[in-house]
TORPA-4810 file (N, C-alpha, C, O; in nm, 3 decimals):
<nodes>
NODE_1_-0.425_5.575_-11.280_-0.458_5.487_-11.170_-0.351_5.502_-11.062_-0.231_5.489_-11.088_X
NODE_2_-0.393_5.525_-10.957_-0.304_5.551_-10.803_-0.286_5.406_-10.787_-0.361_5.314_-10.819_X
NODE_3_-0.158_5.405_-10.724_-0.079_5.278_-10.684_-0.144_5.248_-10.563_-0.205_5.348_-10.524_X
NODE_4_-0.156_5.148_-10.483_-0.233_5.067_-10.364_-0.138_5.133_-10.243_-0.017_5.158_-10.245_X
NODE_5_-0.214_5.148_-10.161_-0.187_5.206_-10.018_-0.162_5.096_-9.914_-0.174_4.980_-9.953_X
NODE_6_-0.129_5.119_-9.782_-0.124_5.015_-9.689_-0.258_5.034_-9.599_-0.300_4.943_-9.528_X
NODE_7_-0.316_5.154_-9.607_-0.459_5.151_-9.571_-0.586_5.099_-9.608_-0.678_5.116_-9.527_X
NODE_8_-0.619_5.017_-9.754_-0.735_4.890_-9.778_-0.680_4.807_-9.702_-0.727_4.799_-9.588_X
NODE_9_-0.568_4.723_-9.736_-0.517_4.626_-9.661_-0.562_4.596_-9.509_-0.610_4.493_-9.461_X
NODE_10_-0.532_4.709_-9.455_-0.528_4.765_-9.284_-0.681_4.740_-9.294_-0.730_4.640_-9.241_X
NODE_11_-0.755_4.828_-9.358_-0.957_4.839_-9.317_-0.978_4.677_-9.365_-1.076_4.620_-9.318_X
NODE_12_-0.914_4.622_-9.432_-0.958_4.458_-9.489_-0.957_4.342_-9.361_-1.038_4.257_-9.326_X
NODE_13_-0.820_4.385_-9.309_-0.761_4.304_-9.244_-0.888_4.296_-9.091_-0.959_4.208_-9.043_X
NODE_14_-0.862_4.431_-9.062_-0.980_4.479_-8.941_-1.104_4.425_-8.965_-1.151_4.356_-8.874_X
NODE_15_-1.183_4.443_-9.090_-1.332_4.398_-9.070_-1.295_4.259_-9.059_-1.376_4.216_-8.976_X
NODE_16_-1.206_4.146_-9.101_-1.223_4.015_-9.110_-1.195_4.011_-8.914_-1.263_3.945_-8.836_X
NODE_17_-1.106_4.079_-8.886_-1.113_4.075_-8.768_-1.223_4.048_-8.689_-1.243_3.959_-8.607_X
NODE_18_-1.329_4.190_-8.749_-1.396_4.197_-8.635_-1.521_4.066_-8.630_-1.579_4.004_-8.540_X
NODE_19_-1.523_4.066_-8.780_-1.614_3.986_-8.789_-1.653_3.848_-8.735_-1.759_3.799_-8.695_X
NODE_20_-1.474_3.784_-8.754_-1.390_3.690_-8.648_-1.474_3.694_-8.492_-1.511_3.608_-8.413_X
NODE_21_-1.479_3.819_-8.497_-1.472_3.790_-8.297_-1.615_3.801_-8.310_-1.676_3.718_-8.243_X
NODE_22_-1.701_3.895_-8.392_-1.882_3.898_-8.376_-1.896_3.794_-8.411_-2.019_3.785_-8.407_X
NODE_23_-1.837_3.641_-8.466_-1.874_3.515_-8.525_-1.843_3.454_-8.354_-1.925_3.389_-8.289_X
NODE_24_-1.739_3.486_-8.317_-1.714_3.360_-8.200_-1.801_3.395_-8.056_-1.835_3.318_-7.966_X
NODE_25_-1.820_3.530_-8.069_-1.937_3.552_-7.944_-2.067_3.561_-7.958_-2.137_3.613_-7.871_X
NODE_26_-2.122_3.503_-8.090_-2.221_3.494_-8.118_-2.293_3.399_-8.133_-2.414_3.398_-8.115_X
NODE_27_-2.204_3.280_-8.177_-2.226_3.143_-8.224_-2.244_3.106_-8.082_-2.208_3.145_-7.971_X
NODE_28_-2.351_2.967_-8.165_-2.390_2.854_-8.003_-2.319_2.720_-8.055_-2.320_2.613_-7.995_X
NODE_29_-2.260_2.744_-8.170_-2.245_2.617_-8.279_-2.104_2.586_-8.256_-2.030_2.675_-8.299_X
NODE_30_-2.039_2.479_-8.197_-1.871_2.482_-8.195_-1.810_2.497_-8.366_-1.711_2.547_-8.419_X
NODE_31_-1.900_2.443_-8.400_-1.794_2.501_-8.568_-1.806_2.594_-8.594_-1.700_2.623_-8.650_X
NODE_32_-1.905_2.728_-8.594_-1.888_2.835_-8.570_-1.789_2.924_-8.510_-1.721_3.004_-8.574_X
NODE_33_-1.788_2.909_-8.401_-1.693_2.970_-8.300_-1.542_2.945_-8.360_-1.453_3.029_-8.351_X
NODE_34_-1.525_2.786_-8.437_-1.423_2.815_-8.504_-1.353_2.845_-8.585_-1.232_2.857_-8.603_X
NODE_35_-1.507_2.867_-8.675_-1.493_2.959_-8.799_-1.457_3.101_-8.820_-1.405_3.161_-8.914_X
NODE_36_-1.514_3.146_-8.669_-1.482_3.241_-8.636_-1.343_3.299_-8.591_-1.297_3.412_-8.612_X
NODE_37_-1.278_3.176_-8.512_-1.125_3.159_-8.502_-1.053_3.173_-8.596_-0.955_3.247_-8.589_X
NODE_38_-1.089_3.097_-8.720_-1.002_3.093_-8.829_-1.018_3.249_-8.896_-0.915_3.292_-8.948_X
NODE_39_-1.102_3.311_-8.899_-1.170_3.476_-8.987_-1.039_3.542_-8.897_-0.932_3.541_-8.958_X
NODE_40_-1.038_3.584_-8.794_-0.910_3.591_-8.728_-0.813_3.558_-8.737_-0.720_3.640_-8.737_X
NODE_41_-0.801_3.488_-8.743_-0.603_3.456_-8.778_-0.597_3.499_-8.938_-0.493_3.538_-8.990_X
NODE_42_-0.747_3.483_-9.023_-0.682_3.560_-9.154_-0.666_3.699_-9.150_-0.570_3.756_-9.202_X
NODE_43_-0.760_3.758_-9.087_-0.730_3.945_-9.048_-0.615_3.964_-8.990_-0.577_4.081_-8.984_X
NODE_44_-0.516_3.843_-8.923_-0.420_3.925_-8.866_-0.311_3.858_-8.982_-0.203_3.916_-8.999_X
NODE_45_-0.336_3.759_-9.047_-0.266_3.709_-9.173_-0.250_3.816_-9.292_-0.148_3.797_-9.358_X
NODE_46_-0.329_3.922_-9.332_-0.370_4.017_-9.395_-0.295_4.116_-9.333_-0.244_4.191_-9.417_X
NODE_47_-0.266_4.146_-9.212_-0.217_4.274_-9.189_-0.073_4.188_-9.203_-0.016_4.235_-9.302_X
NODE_48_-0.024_4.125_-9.168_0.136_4.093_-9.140_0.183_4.090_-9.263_0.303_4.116_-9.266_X
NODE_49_0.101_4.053_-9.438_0.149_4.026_-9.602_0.172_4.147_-9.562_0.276_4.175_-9.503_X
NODE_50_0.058_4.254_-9.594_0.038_4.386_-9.568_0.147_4.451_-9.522_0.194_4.518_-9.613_X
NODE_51_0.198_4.460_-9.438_0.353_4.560_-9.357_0.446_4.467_-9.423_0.558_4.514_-9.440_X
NODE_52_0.427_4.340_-9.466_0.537_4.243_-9.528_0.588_4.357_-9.658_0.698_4.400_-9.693_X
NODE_53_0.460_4.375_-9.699_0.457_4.458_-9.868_0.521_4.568_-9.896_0.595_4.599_-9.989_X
NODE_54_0.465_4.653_-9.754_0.523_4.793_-9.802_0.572_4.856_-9.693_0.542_4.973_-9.671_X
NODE_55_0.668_4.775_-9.596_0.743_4.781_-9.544_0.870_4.692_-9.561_0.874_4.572_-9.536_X
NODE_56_1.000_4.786_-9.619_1.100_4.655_-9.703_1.182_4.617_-9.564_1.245_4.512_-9.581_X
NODE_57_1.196_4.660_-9.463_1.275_4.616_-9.348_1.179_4.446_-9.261_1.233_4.353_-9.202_X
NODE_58_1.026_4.467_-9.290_0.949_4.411_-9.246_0.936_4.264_-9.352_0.857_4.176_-9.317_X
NODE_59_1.010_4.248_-9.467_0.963_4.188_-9.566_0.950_4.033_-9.546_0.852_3.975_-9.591_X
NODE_60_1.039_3.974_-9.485_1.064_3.837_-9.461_0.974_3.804_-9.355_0.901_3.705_-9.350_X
NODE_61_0.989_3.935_-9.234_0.898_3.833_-9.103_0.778_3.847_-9.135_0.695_3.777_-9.078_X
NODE_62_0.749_3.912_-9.203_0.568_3.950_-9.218_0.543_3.790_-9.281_0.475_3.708_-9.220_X
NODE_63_0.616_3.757_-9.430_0.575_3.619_-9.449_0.566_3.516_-9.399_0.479_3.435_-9.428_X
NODE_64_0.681_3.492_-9.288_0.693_3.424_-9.235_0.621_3.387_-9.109_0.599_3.276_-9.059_X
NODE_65_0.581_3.535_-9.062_0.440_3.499_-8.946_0.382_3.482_-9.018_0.405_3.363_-9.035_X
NODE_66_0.311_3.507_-9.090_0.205_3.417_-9.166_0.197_3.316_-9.189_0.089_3.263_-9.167_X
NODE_67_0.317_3.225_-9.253_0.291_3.091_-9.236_0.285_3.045_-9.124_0.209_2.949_-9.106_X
NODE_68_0.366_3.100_-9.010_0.364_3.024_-8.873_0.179_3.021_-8.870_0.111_2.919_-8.862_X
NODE_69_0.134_3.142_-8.879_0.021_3.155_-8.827_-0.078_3.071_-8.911_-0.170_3.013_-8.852_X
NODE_70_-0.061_3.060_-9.081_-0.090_2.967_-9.130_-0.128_2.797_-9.049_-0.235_2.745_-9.016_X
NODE_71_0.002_2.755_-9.041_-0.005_2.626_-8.937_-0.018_2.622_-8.848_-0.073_2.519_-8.808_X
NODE_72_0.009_2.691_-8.780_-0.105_2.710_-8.641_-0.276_2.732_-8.644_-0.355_2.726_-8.550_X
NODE_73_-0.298_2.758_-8.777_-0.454_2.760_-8.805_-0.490_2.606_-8.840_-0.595_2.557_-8.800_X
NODE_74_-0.408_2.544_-8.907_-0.390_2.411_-8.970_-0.462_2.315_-8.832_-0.566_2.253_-8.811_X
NODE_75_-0.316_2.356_-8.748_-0.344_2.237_-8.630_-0.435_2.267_-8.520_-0.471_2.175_-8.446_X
NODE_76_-0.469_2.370_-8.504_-0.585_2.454_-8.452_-0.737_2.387_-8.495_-0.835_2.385_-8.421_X
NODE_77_-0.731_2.342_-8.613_-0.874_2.353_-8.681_-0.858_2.147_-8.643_-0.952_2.078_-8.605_X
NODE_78_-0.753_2.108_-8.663_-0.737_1.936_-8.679_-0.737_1.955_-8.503_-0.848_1.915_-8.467_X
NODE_79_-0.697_1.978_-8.443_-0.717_1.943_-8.307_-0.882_1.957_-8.243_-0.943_1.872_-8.178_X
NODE_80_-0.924_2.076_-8.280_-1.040_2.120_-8.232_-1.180_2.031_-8.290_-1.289_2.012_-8.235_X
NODE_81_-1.138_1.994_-8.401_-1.242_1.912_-8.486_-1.281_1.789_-8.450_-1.389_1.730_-8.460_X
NODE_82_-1.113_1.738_-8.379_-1.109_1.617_-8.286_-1.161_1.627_-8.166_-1.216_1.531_-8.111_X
NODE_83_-1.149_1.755_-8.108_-1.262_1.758_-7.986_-1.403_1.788_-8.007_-1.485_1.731_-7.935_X
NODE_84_-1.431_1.845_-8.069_-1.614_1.887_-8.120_-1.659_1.740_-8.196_-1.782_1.727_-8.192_X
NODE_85_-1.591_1.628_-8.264_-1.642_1.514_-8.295_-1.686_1.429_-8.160_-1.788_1.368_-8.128_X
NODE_86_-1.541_1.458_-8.084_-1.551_1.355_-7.939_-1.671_1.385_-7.859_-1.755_1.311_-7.807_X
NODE_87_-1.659_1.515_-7.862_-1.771_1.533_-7.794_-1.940_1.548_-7.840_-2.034_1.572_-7.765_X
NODE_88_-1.942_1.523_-7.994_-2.075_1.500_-8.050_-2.084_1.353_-7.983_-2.177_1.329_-7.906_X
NODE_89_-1.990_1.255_-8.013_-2.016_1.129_-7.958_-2.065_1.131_-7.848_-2.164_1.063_-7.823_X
NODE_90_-2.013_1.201_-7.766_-2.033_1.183_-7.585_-2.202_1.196_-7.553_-2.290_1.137_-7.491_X
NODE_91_-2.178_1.342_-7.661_-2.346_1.432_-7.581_-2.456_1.434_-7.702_-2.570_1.482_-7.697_X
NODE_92_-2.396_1.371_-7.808_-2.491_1.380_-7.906_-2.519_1.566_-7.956_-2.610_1.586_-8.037_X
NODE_93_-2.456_1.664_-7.916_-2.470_1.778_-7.950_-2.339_1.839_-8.003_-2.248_1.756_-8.001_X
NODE_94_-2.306_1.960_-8.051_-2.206_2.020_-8.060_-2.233_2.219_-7.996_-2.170_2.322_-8.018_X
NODE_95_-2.362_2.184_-7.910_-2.332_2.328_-7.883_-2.272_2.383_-7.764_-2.302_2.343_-7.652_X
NODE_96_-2.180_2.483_-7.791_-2.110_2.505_-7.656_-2.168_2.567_-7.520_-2.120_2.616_-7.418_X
NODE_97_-2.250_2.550_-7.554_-2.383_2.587_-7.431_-2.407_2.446_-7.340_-2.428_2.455_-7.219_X
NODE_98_-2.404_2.351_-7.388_-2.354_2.225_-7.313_-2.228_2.143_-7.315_-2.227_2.026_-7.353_X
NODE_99_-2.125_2.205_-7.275_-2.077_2.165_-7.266_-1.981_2.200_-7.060_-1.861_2.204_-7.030_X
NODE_100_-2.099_2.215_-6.981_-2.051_2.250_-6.909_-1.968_2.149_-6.778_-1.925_2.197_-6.672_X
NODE_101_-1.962_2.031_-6.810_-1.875_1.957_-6.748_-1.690_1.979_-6.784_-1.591_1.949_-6.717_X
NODE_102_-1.704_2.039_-6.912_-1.560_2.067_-6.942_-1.516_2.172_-6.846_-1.394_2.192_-6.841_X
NODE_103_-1.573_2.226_-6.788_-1.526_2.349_-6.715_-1.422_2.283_-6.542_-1.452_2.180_-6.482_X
NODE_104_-1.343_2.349_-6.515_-1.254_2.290_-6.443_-1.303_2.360_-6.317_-1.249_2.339_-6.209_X
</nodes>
């Protein structure tokens, strides 16, 4: 059995990526779009363990962006949840197709 490469990791990290962004320009649904947010920050959470792993100069910051990026997904998802509730109240909807008074 061959030892693990940094290239699954890399093709893993990418499809969650992409999938991330085909979820957020696709969706009409605000929880969507931020589901799609979150698929993203794990593809780029995946590449940073990833160079964390098998790169030994890289070892500490790779973890450590990750958690940053971790909690920044945290308060990302608690902030946004607080606006897509507020605004079910307001409009009775959550799709971002109406929401065009937010626009500045």
């Amino acid at each position: 059995m061959s030892p693990m490469t940094l290239t699954p990791y890399l093709w893993l990290g990418a499809f969650l990526f992409t999938c991330g962004v085909v979820c957020m320009a696709t969706k009409r649904n605000a929880v969507g779009v931020l589901m799609g947010v979150e698929l993203v920050l794990n593809g780029a959470n995946i590449n940073f363990l990833a160079f964390a792993r098998f790169n030994p100069a890289f070892a500490m910051e790779g973890q450590v962006f990750a958690l940053f990026t971790i909690v920044l997904a945290a308060a990302e998802a608690a902030i946004a949840l607080a606006i897509v509730l507020s605004f079910y109240n307001n409009h009775g909807t959550v799709d971002v197709d109406a929401a065009e008074e937010l626009r500045g």
